[in-house]
N, C-alpha and C positions, 0 to 999 in steps of 0.2 A: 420392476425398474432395473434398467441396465447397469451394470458397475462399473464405475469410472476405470480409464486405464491409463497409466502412467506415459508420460511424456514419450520418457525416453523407451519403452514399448515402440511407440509408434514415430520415431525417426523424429531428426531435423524438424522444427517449424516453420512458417511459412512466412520469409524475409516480410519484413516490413513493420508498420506502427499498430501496434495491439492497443484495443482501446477497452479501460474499463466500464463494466456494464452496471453505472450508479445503482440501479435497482436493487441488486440484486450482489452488492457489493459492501461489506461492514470495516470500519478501526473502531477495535476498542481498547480500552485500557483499562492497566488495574493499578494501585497505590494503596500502602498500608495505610490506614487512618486509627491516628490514638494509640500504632503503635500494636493493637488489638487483634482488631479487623481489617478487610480489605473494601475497598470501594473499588465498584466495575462503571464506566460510562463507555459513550461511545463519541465518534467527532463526524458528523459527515464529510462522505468523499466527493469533492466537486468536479477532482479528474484526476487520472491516471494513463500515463500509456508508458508501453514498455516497446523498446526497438528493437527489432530480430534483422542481426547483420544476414548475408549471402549466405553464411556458414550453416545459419538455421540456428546459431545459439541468443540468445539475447546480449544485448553490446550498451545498452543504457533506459536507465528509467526516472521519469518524473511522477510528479502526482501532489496535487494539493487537495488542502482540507479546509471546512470552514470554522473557525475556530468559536465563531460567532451561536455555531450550532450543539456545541458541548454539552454535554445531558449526562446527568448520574442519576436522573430520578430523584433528586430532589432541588427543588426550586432556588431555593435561599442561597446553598450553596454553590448551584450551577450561575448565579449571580456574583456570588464572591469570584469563583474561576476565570468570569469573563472581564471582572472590573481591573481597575490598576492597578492592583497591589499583584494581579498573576500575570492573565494573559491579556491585557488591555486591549480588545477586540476592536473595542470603537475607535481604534489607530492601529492596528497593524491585524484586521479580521482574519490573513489568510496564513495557514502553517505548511509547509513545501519540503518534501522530499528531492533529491537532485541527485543521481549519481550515474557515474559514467565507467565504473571499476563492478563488471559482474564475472564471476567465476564459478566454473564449476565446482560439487562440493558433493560429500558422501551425506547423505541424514541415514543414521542408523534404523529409522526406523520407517523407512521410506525408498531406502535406495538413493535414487538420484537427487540432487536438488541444487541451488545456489548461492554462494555468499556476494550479498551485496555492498560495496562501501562507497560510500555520499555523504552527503551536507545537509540535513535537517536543519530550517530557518525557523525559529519564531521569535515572535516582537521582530527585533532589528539585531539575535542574536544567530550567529550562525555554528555547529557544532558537529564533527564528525558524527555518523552514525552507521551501523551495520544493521542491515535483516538477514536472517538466517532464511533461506525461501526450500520449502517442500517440496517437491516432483510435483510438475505440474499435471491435473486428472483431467484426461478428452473427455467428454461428456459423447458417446458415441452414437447416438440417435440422435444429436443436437442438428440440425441445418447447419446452424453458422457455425460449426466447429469448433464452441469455445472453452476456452480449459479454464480451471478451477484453480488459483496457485494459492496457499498460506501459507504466511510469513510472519513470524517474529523479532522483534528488539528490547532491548535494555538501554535505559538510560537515566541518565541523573539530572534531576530536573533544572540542577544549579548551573549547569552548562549550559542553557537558555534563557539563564536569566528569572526564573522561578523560583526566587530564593526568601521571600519574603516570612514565610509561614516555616518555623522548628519543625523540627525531624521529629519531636512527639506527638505534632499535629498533624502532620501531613509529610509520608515520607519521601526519601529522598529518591529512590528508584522509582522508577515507573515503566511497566509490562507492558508492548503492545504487541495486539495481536490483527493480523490483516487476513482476512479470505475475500480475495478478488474475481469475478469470473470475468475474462477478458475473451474481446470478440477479436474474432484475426480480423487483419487489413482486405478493405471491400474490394472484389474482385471484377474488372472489366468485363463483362458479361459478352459471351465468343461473339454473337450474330453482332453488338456494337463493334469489336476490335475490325472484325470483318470487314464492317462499312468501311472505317478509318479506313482500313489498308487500302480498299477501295478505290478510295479520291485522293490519293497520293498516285 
C-alpha cells in the first residue's frame, strides 16, 4: 500500500468545493464520565465541504452533523444525550460547523497544517470554536485524488447550552476528533469542454 504524501509536498490544491466522502468520513468525541473514566461516541457526518480560493489554499469550511444519530454504545444513555435535558434532537436535530477565518499553521508533528476559527451551532446556541487541522495526506493511486485531513477541538459543553448534568457526572470539556477524506471538485471532462467551445 502506498504512503500517503503530505499536502504541501505536492503543491497548491485544486480551487474549488471539496466535498466530504460520508463513507468513509468519522467525528468523534470524548468526555470524562464520574470524573474516572472517559466515554468515546461518534456523531454522524451528513456534509462537509471545504472551499479552495485561486490561491490553492483553503478560504472557508462548513459541515453538518446529525445529532439525532449520537452513539456511545450504550443505549439508555445515547437516549438521555438526545432528550431535553442535553441536545433535544426532536427540535433542533442538526449540529453545524461554519467558518470563514482559515490560516496556515505549523503542527509539530506533521509539518504543515491549519488553524480553523467558526461558529459551532447546537440547539439554538451559537459559540466560537477552533480546529487545529493536520497536513492534509494525497492518497496517490486514488483516481479521484482525495486527501485525508484530521482535525481536532476543545470545548466546553456549557457554551452550547449543555449544562444540565454536574461536572462529576459528565464533564465539562469535550475532545473532538475529525478524519475526513475529501474528494476535489468534479472536473469538466476535455471531449465535453470541446463541444461547448464548439457551438459558441
Amino acid at each position: 500500500m502506498p504512503n500517503p504524501t503530505t499536502a504541501a509536498a505536492a503543491g497548491p490544491a485544486q480551487p474549488g468545493e471539496w466535498i466530504a466522502d460520508l463513507a468513509t468520513s468519522t467525528v468523534s468525541f470524548t468526555v470524562r464520565n464520574f470524573g474516572l473514566r472517559s466515554v468515546t461516541g461518534q456523531v454522524p457526518l451528513v456534509s462537509a465541504r471545504v472551499t479552495v480560493g485561486p490561491s490553492g489554499q483553503p478560504v472557508s469550511v462548513r459541515a453538518e452533523l446529525d445529532a439525532r444519530g449520537i452513539d456511545t454504545g450504550h443505549p439508555r444513555r445515547d437516549r438521555d444525550l438526545r432528550g431535553a435535558r442535553f441536545l433535544a434532537t426532536d427540535r433542533w436535530p442538526a449540529i453545524t460547523v461554519q467558518a470563514s477565518t482559515v490560516q496556515a499553521s505549523t503542527i509539530q508533528a506533521s509539518g504543515a497544517g491549519w488553524t480553523i476559527a467558526g461558529t459551532l451551532t447546537v440547539k439554538d446556541r451559537d459559540c466560537p470554536i477552533r480546529l487545529d487541522v493536520d497536513g492534509a495526506e494525497i492518497i496517490p493511486n486514488d483516481p479521484a485524488s482525495s486527501v485525508n485531513v484530521c482535525a481536532s477541538a476543545r470545548l466546553d459543553r456549557r457554551s452550547v447550552g449543555v449544562n444540565s448534568a454536574p461536572a462529576f457526572l459528565i464533564g465539562h470539556t469535550i475532545l473532538l476528533s475529525l478524519a475526513i477524506r475529501l474528494r476535489p471538485p468534479a472536473a469538466v471532462p476535455a471531449t465535453r469542454a470541446s463541444a461547448q467551445e464548439g457551438h459558441r
